[in-house]
N, CA, C and O atoms as CSV, one atom per row, in Angstrom:
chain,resi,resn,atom,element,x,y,z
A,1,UNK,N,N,11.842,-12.586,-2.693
A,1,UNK,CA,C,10.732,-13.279,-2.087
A,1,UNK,C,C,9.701,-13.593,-3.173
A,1,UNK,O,O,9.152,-12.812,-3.950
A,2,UNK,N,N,9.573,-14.861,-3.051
A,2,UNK,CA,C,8.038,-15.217,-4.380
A,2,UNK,C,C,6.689,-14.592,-4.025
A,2,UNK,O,O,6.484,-13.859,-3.057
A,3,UNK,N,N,5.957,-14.911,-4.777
A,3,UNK,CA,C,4.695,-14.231,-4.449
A,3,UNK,C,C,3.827,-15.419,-3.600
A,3,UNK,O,O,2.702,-15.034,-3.281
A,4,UNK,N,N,4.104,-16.531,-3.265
A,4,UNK,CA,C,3.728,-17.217,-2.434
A,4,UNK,C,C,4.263,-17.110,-1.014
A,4,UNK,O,O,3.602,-17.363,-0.007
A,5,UNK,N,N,5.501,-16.716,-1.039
A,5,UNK,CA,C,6.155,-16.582,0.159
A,5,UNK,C,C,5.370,-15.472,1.308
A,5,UNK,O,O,5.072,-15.408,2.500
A,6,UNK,N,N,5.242,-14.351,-0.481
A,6,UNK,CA,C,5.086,-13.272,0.370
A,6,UNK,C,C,3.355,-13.394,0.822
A,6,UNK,O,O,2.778,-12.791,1.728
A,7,UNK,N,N,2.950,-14.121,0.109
A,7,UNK,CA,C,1.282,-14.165,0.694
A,7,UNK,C,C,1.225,-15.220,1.836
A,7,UNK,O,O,0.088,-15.457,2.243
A,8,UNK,N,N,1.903,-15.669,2.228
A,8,UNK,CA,C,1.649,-16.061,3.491
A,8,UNK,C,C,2.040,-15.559,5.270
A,8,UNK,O,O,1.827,-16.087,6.361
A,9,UNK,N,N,2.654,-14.376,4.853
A,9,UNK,CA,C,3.178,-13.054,5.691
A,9,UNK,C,C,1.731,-12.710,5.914
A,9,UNK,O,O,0.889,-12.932,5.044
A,10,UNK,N,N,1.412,-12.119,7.183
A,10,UNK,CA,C,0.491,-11.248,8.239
A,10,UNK,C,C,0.456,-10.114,6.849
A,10,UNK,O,O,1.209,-10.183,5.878
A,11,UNK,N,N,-0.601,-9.112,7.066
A,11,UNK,CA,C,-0.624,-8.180,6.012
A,11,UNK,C,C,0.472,-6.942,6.217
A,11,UNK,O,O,1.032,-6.429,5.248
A,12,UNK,N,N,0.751,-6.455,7.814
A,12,UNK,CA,C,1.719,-5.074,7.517
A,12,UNK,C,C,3.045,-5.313,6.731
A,12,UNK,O,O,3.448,-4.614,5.801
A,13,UNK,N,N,4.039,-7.095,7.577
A,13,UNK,CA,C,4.984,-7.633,6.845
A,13,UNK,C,C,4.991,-7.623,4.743
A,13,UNK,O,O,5.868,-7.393,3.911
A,14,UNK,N,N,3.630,-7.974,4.666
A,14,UNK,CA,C,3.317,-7.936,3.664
A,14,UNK,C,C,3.501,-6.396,2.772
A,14,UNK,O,O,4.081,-6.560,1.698
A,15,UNK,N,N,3.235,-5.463,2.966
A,15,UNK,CA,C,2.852,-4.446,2.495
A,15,UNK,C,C,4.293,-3.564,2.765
A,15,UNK,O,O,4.430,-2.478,2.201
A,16,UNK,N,N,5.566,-4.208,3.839
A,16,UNK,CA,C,6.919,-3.626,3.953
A,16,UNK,C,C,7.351,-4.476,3.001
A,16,UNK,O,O,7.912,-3.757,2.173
A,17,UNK,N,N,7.414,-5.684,2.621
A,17,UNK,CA,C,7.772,-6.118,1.650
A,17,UNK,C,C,7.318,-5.773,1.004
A,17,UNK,O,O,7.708,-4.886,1.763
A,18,UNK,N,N,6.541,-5.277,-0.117
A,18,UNK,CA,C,6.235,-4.776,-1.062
A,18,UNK,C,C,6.581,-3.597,-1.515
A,18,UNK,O,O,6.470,-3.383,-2.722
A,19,UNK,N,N,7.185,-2.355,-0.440
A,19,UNK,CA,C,7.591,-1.447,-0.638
A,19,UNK,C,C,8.943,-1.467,-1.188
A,19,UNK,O,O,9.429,-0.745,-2.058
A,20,UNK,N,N,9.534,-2.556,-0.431
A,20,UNK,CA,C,10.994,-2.771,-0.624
A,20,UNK,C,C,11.461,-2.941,-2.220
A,20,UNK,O,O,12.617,-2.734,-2.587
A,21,UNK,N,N,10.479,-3.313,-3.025
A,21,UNK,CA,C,10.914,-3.122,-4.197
A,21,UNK,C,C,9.682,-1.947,-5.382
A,21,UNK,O,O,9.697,-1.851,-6.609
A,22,UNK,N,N,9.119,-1.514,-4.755
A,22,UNK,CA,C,8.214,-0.680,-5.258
A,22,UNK,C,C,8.422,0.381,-4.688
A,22,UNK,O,O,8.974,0.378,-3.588
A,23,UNK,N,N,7.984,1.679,-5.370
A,23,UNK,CA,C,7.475,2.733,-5.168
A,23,UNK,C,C,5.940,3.363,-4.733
A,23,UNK,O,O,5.065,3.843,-5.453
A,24,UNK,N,N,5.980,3.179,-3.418
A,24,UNK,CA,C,4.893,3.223,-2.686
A,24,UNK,C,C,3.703,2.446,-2.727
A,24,UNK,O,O,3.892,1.619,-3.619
A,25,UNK,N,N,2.348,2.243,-2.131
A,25,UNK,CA,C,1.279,1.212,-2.562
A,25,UNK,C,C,0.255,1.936,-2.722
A,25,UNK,O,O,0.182,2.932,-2.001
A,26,UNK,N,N,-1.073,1.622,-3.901
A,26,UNK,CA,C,-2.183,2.351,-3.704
A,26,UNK,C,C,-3.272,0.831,-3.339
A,26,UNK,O,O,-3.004,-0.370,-3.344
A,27,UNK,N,N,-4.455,1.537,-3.071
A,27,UNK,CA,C,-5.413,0.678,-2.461
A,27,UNK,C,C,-5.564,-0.647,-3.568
A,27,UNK,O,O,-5.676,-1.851,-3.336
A,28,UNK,N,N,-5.501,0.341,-5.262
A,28,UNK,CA,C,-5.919,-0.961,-6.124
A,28,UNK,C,C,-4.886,-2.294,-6.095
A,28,UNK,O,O,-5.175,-3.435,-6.455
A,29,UNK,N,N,-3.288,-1.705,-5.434
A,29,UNK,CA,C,-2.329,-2.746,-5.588
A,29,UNK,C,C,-2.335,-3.357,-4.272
A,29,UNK,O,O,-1.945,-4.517,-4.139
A,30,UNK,N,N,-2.695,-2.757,-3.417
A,30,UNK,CA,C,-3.175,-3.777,-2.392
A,30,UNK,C,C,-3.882,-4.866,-2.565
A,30,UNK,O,O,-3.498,-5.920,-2.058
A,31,UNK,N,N,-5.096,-4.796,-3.349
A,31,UNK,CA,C,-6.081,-5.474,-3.035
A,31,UNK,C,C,-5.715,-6.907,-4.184
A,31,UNK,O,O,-5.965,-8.112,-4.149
A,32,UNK,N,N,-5.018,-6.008,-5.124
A,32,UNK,CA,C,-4.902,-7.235,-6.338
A,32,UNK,C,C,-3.586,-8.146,-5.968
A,32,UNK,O,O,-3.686,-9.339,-5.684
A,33,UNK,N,N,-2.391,-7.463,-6.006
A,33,UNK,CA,C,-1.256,-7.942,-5.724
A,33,UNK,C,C,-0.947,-8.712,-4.167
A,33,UNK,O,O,-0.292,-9.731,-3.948
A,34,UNK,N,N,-1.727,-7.754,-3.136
A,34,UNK,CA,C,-1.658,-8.966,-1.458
A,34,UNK,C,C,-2.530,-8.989,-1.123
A,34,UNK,O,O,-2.687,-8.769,0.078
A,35,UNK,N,N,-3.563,-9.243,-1.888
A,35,UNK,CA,C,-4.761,-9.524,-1.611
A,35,UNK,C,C,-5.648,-8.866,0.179
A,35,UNK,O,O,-6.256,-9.510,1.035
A,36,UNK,N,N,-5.264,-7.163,0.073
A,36,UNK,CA,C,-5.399,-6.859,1.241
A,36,UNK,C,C,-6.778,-5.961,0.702
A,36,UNK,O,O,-6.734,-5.400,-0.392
A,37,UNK,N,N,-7.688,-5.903,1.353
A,37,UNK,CA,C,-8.859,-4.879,1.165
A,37,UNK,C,C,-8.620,-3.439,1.840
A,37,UNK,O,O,-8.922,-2.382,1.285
A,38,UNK,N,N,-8.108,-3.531,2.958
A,38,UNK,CA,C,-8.651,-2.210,3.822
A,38,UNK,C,C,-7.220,-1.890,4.360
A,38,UNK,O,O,-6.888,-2.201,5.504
A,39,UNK,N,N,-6.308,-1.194,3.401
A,39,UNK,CA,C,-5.103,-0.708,3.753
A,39,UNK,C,C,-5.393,0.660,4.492
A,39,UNK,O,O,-4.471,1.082,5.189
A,40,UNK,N,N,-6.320,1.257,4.444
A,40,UNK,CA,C,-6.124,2.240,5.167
A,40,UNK,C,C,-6.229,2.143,6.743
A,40,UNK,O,O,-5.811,2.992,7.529
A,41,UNK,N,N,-6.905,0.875,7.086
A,41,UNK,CA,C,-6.714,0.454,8.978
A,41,UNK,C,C,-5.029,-0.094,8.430
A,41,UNK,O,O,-4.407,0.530,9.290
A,42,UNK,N,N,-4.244,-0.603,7.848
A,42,UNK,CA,C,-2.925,-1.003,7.618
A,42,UNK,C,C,-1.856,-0.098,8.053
A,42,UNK,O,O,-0.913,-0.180,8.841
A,43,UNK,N,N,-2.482,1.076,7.015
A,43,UNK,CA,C,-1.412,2.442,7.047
A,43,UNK,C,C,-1.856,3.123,8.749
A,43,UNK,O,O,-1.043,3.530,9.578
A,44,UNK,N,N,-3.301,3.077,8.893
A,44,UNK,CA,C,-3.047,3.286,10.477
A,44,UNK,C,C,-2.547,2.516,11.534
A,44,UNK,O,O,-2.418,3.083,12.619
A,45,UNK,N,N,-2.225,1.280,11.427
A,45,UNK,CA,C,-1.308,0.325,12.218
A,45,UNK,C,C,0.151,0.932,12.102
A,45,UNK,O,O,0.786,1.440,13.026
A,46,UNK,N,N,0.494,0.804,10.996
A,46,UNK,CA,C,1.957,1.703,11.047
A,46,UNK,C,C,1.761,3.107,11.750
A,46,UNK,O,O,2.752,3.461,12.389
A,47,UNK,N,N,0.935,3.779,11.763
A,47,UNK,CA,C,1.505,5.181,12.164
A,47,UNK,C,C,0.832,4.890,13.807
A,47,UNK,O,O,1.309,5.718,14.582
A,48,UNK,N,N,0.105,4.174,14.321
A,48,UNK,CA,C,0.424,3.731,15.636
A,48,UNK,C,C,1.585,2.832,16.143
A,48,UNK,O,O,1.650,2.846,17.373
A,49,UNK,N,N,2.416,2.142,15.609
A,49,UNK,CA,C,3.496,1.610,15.828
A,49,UNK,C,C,4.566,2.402,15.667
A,49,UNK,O,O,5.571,1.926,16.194
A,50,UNK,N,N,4.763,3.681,15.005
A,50,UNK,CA,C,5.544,4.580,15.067
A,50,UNK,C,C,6.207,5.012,13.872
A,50,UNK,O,O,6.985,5.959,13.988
A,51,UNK,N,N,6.038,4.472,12.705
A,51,UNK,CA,C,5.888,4.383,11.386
A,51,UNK,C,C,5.834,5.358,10.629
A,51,UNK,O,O,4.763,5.391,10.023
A,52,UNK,N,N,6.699,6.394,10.326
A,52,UNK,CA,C,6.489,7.674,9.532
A,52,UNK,C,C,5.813,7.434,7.822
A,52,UNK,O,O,6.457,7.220,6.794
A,53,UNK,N,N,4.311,7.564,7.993
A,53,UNK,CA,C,3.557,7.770,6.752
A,53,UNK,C,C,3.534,8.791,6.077
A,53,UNK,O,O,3.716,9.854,6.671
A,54,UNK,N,N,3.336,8.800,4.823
A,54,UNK,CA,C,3.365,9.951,3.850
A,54,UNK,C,C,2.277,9.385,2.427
A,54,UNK,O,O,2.181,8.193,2.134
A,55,UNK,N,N,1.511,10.541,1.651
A,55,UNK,CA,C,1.378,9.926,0.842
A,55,UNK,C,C,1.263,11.160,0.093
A,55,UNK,O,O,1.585,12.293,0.450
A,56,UNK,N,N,0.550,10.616,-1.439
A,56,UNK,CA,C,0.731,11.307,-2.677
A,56,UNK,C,C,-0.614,11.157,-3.308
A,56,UNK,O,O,-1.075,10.041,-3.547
A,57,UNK,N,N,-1.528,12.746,-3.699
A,57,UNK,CA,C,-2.346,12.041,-4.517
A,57,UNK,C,C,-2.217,11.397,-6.429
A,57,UNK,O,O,-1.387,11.997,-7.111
A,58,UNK,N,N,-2.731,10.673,-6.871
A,58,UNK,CA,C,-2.473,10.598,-8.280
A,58,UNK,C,C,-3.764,10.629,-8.606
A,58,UNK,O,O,-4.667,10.421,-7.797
A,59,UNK,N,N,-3.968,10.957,-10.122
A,59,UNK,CA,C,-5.197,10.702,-10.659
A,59,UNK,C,C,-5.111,10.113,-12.353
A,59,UNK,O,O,-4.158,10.456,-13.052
A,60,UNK,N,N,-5.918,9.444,-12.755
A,60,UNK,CA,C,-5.991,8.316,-13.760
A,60,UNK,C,C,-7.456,8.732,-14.021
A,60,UNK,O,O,-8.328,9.257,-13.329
A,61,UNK,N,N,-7.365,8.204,-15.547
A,61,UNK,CA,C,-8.464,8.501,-16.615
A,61,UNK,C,C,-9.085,7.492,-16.554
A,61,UNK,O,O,-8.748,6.650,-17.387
A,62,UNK,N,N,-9.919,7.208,-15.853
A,62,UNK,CA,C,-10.416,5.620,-16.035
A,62,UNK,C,C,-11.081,5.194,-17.829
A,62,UNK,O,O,-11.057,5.887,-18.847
A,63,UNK,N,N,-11.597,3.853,-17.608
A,63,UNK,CA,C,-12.116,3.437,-18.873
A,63,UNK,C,C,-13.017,4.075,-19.626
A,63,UNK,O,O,-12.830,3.946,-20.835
A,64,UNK,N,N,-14.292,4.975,-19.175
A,64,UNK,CA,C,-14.906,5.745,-18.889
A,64,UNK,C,C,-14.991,7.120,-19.521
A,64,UNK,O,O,-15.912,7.798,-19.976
A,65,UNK,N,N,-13.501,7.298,-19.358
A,65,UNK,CA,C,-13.203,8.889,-19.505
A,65,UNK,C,C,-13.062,9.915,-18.025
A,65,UNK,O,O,-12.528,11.023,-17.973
A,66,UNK,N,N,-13.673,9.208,-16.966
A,66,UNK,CA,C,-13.578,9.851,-16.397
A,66,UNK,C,C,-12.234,10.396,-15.208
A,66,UNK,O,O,-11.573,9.543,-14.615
A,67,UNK,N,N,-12.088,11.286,-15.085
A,67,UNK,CA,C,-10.848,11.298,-14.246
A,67,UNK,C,C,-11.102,10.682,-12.546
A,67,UNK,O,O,-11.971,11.169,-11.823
A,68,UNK,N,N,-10.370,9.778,-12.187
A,68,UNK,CA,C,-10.435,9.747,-10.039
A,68,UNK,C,C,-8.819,10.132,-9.819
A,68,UNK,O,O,-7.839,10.378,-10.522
A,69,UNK,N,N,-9.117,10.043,-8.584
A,69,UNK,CA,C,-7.825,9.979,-7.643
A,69,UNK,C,C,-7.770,9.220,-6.523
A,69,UNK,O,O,-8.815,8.920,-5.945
A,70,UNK,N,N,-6.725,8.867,-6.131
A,70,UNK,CA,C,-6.529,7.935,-5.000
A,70,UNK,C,C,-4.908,8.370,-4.354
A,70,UNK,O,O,-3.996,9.146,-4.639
A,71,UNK,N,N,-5.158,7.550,-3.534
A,71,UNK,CA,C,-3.604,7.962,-2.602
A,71,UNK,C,C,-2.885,6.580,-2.979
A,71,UNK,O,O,-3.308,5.428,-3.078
A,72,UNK,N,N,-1.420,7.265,-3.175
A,72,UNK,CA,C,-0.231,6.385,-2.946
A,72,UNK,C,C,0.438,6.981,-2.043
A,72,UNK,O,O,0.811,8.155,-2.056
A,73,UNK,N,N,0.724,5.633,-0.675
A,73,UNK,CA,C,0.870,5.724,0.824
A,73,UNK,C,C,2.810,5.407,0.531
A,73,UNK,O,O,3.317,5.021,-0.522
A,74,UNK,N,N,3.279,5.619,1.388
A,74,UNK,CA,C,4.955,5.502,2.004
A,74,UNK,C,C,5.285,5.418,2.699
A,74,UNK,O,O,5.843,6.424,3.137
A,75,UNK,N,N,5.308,4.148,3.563
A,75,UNK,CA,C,5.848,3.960,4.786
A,75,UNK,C,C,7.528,4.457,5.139
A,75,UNK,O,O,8.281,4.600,4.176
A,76,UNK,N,N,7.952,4.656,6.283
A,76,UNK,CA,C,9.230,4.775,6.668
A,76,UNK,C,C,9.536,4.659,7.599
A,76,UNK,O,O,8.726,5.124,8.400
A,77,UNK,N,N,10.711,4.067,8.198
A,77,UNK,CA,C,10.858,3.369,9.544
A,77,UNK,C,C,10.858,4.145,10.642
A,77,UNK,O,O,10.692,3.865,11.829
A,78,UNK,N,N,11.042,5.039,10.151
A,78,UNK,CA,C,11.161,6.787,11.639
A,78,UNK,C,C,10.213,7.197,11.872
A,78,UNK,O,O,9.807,7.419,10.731
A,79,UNK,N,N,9.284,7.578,12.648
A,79,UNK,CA,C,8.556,8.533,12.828
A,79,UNK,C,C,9.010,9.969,13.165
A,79,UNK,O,O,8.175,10.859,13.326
């Protein structure tokens, strides 16, 4: 799927495609790559549709020096 294709998909379609060839999504690849802001009402659409979520924290040194963390989410078709 191109990256035009896929930006014209609704955002959850969007964000199962994206998994399909990635290893999970964090908020920053949301926002840059499908241009989605607020994955976390996303990831709660899936786990009201029945959607077995999972995630992972990571943390990164920003430019800064300083250390954050954020979640990388995992959808799965089972609940």
């Amino acid at each position: 799927m191109t990256h035009e294709e896929l930006m014209m998909l609704d955002q959850c379609p969007r964000i199962l495609a994206w998994l399909q060839t990635h290893k999970g999504i964090t908020q920053m690849e949301a926002t840059r790559e499908l241009n989605i802001t607020r994955l976390s009402a996303r990831i709660s659409d899936f786990k009201d549709a029945g959607y077995a979520v999972s995630y992972v924290w990571e943390e990164h040194t920003n430019r800064f020096g300083k250390k954050s963390r954020y979640k990388r989410y995992f959808v799965s078709d089972v609940a």
